[in-house]
N, CA, C and O of each residue as an XYZ file, in Angstrom:
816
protein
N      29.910     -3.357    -15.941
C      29.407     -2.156    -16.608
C      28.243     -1.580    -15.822
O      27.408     -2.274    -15.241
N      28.256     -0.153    -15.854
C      27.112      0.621    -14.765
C      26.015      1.047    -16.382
O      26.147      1.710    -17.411
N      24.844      0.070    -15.650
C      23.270      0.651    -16.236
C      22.871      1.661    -15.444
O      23.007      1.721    -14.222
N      22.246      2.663    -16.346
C      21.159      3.692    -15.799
C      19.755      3.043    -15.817
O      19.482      1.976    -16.366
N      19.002      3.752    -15.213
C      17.146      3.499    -15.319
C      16.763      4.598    -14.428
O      17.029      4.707    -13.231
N      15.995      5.523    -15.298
C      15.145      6.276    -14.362
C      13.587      6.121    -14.555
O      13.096      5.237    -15.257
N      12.983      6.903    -13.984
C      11.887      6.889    -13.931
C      10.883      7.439    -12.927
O      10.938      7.235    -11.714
N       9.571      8.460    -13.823
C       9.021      9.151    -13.436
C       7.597      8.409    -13.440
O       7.475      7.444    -14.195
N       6.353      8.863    -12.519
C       5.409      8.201    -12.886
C       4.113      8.912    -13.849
O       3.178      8.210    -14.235
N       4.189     10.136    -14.115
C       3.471     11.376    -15.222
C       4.590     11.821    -15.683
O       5.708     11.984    -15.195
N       4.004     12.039    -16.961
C       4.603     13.409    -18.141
C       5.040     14.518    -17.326
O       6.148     15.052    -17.277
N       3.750     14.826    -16.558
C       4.300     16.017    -15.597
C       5.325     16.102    -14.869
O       5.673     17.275    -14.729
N       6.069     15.245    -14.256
C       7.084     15.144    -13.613
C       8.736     14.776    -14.492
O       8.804     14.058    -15.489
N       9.822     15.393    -13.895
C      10.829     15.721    -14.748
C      11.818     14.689    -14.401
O      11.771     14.145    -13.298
N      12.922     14.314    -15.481
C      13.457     12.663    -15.307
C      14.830     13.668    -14.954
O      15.839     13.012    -14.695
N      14.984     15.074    -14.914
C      16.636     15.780    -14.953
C      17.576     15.381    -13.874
O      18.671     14.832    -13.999
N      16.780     15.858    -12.479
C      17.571     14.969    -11.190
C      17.824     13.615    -11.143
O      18.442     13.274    -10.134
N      17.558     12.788    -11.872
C      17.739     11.483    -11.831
C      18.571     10.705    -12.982
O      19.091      9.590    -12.949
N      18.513     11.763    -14.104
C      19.379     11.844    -15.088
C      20.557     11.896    -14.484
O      21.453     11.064    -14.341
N      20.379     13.372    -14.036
C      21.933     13.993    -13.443
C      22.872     13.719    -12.365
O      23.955     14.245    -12.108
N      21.939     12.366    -11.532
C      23.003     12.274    -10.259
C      23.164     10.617    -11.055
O      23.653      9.672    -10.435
N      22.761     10.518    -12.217
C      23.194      8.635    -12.669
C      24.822      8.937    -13.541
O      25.823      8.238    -13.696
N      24.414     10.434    -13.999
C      25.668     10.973    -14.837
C      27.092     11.014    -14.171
O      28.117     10.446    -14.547
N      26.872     11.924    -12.964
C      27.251     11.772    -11.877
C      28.147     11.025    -11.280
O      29.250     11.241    -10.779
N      27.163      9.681    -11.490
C      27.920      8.485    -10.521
C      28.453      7.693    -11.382
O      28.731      6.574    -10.952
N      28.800      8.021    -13.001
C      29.687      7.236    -13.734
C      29.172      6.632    -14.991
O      29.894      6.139    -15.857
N      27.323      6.733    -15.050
C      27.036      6.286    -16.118
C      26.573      6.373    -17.289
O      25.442      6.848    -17.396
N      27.124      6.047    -18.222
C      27.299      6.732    -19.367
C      25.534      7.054    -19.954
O      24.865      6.023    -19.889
N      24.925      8.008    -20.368
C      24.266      8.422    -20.859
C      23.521      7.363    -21.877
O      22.363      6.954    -21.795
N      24.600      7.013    -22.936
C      23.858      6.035    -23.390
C      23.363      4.527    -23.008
O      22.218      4.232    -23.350
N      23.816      3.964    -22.613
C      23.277      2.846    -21.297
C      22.348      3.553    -20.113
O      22.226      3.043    -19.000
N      21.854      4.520    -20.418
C      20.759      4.871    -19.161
C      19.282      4.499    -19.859
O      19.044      4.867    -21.010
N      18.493      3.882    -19.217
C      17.079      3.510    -20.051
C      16.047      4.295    -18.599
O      16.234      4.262    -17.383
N      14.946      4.955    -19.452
C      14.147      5.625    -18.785
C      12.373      5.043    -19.511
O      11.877      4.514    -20.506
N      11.983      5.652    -18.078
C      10.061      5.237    -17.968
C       9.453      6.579    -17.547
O      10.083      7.322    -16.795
N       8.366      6.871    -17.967
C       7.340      7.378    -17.418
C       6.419      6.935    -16.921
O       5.338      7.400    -17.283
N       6.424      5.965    -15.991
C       5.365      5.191    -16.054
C       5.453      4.965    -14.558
O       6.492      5.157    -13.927
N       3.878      4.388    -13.808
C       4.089      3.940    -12.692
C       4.314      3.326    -11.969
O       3.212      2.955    -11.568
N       5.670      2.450    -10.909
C       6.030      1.197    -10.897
C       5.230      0.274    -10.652
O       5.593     -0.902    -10.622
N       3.869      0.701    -10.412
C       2.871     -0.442    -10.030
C       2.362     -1.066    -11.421
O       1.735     -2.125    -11.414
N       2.658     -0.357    -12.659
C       2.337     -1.299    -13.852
C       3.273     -2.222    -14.434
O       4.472     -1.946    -14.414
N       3.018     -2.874    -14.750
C       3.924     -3.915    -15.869
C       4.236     -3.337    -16.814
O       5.445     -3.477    -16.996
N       3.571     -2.467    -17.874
C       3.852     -1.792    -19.038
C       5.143     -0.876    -18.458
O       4.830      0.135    -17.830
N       6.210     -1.096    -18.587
C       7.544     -0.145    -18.757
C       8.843     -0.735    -19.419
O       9.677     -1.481    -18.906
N       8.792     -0.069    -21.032
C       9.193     -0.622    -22.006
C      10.789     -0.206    -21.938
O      11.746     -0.787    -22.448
N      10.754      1.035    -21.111
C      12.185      0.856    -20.877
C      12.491      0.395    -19.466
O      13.339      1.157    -19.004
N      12.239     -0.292    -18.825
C      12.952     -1.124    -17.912
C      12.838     -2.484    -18.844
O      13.920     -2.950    -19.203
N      12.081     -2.918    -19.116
C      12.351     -4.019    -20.412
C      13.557     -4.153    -21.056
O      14.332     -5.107    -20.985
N      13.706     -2.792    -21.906
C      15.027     -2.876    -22.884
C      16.353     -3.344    -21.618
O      17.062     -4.350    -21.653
N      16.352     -2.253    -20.589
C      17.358     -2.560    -19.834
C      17.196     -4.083    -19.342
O      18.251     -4.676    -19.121
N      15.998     -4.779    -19.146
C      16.614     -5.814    -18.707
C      17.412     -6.902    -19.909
O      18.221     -7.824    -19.797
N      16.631     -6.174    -21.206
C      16.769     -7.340    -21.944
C      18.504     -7.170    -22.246
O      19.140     -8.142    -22.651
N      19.181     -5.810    -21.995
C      20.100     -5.032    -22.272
C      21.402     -5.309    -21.544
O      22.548     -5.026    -21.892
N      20.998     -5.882    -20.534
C      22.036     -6.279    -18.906
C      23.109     -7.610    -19.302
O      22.607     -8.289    -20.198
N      24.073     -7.981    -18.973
C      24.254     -9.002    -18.934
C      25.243     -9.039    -17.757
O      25.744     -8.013    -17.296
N      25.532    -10.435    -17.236
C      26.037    -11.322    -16.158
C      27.692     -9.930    -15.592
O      28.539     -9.507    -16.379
N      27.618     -9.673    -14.436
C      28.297     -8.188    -14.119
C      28.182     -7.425    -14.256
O      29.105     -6.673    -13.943
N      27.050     -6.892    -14.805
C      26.548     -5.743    -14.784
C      26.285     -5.211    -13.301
O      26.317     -5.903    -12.283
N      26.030     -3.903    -13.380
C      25.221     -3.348    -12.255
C      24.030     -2.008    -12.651
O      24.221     -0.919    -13.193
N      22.691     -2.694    -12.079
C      21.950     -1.340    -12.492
C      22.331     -0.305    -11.443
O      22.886     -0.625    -10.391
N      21.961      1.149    -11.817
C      22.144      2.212    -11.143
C      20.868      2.656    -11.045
O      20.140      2.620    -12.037
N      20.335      3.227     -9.610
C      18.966      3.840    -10.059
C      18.724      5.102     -9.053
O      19.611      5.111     -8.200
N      18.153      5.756     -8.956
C      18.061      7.056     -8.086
C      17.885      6.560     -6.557
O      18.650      6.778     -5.618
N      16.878      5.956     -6.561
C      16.104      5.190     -5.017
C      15.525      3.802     -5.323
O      14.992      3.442     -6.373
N      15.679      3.280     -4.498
C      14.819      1.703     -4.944
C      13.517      1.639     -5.310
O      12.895      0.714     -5.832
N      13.144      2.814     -4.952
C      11.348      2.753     -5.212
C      11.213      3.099     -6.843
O      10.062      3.195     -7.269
N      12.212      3.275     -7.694
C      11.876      3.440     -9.069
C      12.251      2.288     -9.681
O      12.159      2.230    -10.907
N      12.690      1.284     -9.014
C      12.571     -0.636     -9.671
C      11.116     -0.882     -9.594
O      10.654     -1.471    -10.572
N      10.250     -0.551     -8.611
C       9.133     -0.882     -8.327
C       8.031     -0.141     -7.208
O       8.368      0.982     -6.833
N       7.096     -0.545     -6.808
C       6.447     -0.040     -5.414
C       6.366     -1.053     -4.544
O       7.106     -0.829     -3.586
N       5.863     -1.947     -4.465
C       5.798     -3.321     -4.045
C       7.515     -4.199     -3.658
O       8.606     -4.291     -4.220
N       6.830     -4.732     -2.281
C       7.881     -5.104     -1.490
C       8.353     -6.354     -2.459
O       9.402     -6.518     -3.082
N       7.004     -7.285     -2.327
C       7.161     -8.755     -3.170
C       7.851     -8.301     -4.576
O       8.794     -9.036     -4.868
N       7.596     -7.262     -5.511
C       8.115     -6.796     -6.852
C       9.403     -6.943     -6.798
O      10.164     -7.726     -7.368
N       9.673     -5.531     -5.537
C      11.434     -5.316     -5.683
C      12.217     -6.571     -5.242
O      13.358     -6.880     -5.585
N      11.279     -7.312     -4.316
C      12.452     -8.265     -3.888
C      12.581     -9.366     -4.520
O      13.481    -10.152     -4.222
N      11.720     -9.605     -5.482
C      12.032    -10.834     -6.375
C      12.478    -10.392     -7.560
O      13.432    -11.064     -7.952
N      12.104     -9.361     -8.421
C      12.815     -7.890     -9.233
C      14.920     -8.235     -8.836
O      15.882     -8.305     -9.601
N      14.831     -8.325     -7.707
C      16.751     -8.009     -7.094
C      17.095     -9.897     -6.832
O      18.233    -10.362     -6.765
N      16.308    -10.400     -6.764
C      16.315    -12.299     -6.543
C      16.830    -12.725     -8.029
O      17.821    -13.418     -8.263
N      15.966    -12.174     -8.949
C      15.877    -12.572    -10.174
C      17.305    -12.101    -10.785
O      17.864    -12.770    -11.654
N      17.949    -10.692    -10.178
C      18.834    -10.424    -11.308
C      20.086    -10.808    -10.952
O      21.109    -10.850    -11.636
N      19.811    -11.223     -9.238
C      21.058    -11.932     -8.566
C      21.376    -12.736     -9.187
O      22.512    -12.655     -9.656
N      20.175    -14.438     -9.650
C      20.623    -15.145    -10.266
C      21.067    -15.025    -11.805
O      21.454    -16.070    -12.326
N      21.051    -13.809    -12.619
C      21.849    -13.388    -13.314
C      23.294    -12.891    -13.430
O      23.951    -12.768    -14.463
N      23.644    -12.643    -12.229
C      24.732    -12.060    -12.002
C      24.421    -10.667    -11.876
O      25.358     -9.874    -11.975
N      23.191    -10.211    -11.661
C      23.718     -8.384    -12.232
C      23.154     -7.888    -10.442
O      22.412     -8.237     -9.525
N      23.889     -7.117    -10.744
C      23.411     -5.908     -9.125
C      22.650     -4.940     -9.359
O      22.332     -4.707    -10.525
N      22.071     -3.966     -8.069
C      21.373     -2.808     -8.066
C      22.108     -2.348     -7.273
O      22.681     -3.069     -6.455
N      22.323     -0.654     -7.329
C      22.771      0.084     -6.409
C      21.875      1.331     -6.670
O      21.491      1.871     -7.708
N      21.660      1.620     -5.195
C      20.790      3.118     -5.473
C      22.022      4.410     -5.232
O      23.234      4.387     -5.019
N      21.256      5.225     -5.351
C      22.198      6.720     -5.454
C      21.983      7.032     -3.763
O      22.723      6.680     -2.844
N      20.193      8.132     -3.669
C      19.782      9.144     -2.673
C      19.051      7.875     -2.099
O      17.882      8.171     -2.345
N      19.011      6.510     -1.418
C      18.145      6.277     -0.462
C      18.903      6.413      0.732
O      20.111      6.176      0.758
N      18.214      6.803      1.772
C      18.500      6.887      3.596
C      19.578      5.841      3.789
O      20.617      6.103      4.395
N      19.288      4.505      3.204
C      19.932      3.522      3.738
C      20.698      3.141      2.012
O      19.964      2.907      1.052
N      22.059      3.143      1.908
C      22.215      3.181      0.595
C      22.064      1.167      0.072
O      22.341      0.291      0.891
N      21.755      0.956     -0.876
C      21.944     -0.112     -1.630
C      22.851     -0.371     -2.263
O      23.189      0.461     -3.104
N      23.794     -1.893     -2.105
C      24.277     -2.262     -3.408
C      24.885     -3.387     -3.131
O      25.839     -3.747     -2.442
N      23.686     -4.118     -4.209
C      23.390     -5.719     -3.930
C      24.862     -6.444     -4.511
O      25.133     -7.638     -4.644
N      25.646     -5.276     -4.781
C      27.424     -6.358     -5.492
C      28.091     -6.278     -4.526
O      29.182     -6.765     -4.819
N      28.089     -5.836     -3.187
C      28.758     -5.878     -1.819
C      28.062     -6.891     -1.071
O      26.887     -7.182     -1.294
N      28.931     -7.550      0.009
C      28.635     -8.438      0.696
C      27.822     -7.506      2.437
O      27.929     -7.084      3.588
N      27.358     -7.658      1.694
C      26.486     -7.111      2.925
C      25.796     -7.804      4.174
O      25.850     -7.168      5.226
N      25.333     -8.690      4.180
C      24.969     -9.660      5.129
C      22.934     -9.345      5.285
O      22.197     -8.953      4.381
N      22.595     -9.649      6.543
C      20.972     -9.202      6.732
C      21.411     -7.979      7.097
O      20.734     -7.898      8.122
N      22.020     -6.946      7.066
C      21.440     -5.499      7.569
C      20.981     -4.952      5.760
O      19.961     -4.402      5.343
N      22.103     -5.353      5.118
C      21.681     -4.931      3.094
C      20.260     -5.703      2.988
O      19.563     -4.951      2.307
N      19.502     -6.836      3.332
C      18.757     -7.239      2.865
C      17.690     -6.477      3.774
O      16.657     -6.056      3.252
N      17.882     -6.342      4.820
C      16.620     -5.653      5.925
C      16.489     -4.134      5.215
O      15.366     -3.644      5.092
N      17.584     -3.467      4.790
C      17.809     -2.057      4.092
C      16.671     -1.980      2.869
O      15.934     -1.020      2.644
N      16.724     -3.310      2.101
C      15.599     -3.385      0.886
C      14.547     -3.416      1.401
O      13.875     -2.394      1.264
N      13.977     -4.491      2.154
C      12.915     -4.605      2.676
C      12.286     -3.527      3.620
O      11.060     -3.594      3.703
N      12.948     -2.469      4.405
C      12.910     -1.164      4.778
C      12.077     -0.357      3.642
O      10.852     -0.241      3.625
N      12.970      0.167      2.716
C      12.818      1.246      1.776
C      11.897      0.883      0.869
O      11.137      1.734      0.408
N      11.832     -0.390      0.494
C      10.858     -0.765      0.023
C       9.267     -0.279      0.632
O       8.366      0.327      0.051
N       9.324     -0.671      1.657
C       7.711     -1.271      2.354
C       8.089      0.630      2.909
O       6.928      1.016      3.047
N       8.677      1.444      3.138
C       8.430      2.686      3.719
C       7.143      3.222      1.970
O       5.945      3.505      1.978
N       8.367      3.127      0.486
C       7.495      3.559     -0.198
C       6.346      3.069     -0.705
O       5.635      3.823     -1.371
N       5.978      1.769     -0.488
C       4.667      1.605     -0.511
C       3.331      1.937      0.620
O       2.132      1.785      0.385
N       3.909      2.387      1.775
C       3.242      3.269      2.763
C       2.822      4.790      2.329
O       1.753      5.337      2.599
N       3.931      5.349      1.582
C       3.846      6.487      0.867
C       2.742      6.788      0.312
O       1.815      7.474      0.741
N       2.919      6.043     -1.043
C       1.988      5.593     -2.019
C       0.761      5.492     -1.419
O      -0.130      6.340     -1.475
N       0.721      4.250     -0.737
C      -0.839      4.340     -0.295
C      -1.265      5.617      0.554
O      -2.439      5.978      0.643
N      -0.291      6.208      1.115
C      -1.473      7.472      2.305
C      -1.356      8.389      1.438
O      -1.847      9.452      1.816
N      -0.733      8.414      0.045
C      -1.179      9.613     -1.078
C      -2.415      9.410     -2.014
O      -3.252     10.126     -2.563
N      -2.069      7.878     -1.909
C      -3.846      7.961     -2.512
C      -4.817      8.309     -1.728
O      -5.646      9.187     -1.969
N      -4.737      7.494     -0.558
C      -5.530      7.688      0.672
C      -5.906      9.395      0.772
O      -7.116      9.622      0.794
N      -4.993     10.607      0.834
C      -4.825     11.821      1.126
C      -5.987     12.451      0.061
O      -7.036     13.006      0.388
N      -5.429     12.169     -1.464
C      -6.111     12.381     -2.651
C      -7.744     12.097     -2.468
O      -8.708     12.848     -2.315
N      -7.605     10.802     -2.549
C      -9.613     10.284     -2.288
C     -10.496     11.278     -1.338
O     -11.597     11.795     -1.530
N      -9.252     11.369      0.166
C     -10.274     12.364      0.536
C     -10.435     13.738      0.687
O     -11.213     14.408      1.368
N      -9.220     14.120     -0.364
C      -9.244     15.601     -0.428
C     -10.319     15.601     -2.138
O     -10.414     16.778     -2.486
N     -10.739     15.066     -2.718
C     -11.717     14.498     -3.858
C     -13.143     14.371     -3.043
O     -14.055     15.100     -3.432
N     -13.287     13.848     -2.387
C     -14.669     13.356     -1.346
C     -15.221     14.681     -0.457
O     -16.369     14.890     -0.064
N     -13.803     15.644     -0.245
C     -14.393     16.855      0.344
C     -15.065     17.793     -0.528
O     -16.166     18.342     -0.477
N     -13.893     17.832     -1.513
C     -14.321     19.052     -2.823
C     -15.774     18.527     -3.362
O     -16.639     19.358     -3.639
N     -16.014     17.159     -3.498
C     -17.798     16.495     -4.209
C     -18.649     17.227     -2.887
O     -19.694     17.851     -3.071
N     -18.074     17.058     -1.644
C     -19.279     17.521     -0.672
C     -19.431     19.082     -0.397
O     -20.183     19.705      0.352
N     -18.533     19.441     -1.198
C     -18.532     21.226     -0.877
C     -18.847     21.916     -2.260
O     -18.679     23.121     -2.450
N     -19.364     20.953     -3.294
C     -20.092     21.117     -4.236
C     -19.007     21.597     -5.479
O     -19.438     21.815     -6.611
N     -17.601     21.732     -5.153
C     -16.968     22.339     -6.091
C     -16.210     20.737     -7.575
O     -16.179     19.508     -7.514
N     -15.884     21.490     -8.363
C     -15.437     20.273     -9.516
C     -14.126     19.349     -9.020
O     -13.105     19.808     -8.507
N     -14.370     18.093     -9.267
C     -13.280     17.908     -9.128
C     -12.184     17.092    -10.171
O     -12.948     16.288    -10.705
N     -11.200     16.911    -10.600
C     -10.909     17.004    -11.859
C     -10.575     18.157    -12.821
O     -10.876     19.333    -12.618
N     -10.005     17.745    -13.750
C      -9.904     18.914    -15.272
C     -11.298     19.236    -15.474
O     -12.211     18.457    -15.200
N     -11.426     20.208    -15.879
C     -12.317     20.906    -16.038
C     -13.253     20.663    -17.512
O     -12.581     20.709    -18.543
N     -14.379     20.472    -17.632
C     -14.929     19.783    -19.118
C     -14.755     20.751    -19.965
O     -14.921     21.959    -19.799
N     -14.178     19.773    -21.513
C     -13.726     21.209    -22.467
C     -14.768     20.862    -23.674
O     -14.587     20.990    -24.885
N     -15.991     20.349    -22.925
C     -17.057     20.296    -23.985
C     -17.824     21.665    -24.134
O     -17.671     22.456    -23.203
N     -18.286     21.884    -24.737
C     -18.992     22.920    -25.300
C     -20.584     23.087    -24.737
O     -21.343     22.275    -25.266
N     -21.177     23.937    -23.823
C     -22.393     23.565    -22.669
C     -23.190     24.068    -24.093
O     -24.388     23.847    -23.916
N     -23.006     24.543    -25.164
C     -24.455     24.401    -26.390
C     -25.096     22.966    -26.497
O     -26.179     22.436    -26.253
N     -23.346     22.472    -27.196
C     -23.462     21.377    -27.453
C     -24.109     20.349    -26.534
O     -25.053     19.609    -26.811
N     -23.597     20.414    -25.671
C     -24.244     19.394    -24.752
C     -26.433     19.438    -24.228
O     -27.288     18.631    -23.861
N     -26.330     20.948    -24.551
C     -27.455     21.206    -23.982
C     -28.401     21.004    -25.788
O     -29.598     21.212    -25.989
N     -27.783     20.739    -26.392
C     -28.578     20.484    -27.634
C     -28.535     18.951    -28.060
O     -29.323     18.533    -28.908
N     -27.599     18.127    -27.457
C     -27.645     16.674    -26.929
C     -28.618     16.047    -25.931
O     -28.981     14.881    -25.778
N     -28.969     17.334    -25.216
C     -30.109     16.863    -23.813
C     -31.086     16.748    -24.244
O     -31.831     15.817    -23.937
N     -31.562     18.214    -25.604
C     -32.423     18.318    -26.153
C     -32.952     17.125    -27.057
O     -34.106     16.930    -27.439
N     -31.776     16.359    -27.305
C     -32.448     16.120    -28.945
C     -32.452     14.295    -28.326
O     -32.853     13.418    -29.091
N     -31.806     13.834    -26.444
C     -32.215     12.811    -26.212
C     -33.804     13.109    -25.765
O     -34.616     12.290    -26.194
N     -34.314     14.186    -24.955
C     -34.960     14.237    -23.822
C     -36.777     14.531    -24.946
O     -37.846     13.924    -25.023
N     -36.147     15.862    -25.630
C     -37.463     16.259    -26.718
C     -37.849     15.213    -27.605
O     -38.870     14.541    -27.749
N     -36.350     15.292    -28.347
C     -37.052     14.063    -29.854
C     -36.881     12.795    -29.659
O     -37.607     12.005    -30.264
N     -35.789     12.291    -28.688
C     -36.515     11.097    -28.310
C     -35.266     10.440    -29.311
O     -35.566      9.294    -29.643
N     -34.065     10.849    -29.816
C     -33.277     10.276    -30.547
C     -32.070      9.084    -29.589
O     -31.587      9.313    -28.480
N     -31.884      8.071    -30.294
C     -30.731      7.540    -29.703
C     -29.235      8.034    -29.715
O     -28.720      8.860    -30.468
N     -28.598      7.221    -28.552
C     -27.511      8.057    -28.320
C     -26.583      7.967    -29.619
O     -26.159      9.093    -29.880
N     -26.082      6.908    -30.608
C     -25.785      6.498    -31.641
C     -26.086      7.782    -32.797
O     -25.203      8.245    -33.519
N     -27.405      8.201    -32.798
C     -28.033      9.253    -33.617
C     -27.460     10.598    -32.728
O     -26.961     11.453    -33.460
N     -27.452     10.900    -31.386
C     -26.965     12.100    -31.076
C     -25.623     12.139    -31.234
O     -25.254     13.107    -31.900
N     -24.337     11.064    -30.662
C     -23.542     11.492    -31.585
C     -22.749     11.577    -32.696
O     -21.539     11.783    -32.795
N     -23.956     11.310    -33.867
C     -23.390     11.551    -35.315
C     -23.961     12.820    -35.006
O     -22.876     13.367    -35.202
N     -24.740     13.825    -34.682
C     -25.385     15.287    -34.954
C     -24.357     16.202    -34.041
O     -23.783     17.231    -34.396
N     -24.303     15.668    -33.022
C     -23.290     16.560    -32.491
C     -21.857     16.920    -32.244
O     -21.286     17.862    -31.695
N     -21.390     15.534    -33.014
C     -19.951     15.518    -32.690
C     -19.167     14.654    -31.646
O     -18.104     14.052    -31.802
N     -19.922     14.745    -30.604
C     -19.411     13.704    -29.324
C     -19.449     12.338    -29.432
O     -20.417     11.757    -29.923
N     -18.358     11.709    -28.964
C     -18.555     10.262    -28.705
C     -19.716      9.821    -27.240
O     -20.059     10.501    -26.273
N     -20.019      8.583    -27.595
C     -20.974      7.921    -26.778
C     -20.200      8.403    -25.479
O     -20.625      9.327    -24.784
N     -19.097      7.749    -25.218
C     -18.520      7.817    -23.924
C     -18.312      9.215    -22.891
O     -18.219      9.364    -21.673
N     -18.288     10.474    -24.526
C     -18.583     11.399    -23.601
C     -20.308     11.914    -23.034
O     -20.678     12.458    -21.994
N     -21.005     11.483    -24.158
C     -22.112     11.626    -23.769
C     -22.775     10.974    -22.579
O     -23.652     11.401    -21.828
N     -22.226     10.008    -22.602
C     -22.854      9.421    -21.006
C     -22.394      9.673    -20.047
O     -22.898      9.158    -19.049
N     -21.082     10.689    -19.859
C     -20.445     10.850    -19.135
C     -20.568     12.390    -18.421
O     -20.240     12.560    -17.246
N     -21.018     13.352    -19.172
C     -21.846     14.756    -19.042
C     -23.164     14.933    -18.861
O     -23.606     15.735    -18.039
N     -24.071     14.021    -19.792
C     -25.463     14.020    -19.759
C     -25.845     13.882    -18.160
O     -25.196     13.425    -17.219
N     -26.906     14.350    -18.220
C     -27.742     14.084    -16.405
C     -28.195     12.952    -16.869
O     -27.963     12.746    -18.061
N     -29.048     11.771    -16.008
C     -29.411     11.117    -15.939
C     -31.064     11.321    -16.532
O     -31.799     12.226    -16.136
N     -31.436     10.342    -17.495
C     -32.649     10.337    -18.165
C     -33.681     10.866    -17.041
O     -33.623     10.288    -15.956
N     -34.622     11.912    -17.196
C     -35.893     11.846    -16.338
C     -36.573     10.658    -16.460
O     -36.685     10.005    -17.498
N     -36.921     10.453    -15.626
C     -37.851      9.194    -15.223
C     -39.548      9.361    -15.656
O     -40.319     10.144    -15.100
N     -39.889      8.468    -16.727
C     -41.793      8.695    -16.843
C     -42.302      8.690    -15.835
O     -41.658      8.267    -14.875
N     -43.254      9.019    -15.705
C     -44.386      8.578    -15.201
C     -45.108      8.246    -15.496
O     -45.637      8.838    -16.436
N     -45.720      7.092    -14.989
C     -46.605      5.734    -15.280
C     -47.889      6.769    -15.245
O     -48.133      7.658    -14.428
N     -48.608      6.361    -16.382
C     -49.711      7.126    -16.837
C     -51.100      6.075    -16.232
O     -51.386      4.935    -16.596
N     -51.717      6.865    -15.298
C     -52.533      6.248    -14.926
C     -54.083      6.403    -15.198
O     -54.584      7.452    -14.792
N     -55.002      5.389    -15.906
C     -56.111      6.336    -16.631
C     -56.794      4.650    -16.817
O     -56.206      3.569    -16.846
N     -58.484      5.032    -16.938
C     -59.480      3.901    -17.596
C     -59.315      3.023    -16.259
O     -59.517      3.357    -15.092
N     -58.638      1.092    -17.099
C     -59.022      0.128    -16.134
C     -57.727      0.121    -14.707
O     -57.932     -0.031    -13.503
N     -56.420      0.348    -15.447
C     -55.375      0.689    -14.719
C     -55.847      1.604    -13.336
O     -55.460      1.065    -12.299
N     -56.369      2.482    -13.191
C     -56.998      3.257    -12.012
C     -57.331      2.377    -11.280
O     -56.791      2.373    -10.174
N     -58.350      1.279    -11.597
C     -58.928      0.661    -10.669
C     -57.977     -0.411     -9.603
O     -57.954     -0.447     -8.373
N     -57.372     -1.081    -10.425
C     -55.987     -1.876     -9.955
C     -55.291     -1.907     -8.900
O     -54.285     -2.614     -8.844
């Protein structure tokens, strides 16, 4: 029997192409289990169901190998593990196609270990890309991130009421509405006293 599994890693991104070429290749809609999630977490409740869902001849179906996982060690013990189940993987769109129910020899196993370790190269020079397209925008003074959808009264009557009256953060936000976490997270950093210097202290 042919399993589906797709998977996206944001909301923002759309599961339709991966839906549509699993449809495609024979498998039924309802046996397809999908994630939003990123393969570098453990939390993905539908690759779960599917595994818990699989049994001995099965074969999963999946778009590219990089949506079993990101990680070389993952996928390849991820495809170890379901061998000794009996079940296979076959991908759809990778360069080098997969499908661990053919006798393939070391060029199928070098093919995983390929596509694998290409998308965890990916991955990392997109974070890599990100950090320092983030590190430019902090040095060119512009925001970086969503944009704060706090209210600059509010906040500036939070500055007030740490900086003037001297209230704790606990007390500012029951008055204003905000949680602690956002408050420490907008607020500037406390001004610093100054050590009041006067009488025997002078002499010191």
């Amino acid at each position: 029997m042919l399993v589906g599994y797709a998977r996206v890693s944001t909301t923002h991104q759309d599961l339709a192409r991966q839906l549509d070429a699993l449809a495609k290749a024979g498998v039924d809609e309802a046996k397809t289990f999908a994630d939003t999630k990123s393969g570098s977490t453990m939390d993905r409740p539908g690759w779960e169901a599917l595994l818990a869902f699989v049994r001995e001849g099965d074969t999963i179906v999946v778009y590219s190998l990089d949506r079993v996982g990101r990680s070389v060690l993952s996928v390849l013990q991820t495809i170890a593990d379901l061998r000794a189940r009996g079940i296979g993987i076959k991908t759809l769109a990778d360069p080098l196609p997969v499908d661990t129910t053919t006798e393939g020899g070391a060029l199928a196993e070098l093919a995983i270990v390929l596509l694998t370790l290409f998308a965890q190269m990916e991955l990392t020079f997109n974070r890599e890309r990100a950090a320092h397209a983030r590190a430019v925008a902090q040095s060119q003074g512009r925001q970086v991130g969503r944009p704060s959808v706090v209210d600059p009264k509010v906040l500036a009557y939070a500055l007030h009421l740490r900086d003037v009256d001297g209230s704790l953060m606990s007390e500012i936000a029951t008055l204003t509405g905000l949680s602690r976490a956002t408050l420490y997270r907008h607020l500037p950093p406390r001004p610093e006293l100054a050590p009041t210097v006067t009488g025997v202290e002078a002499t010191r």
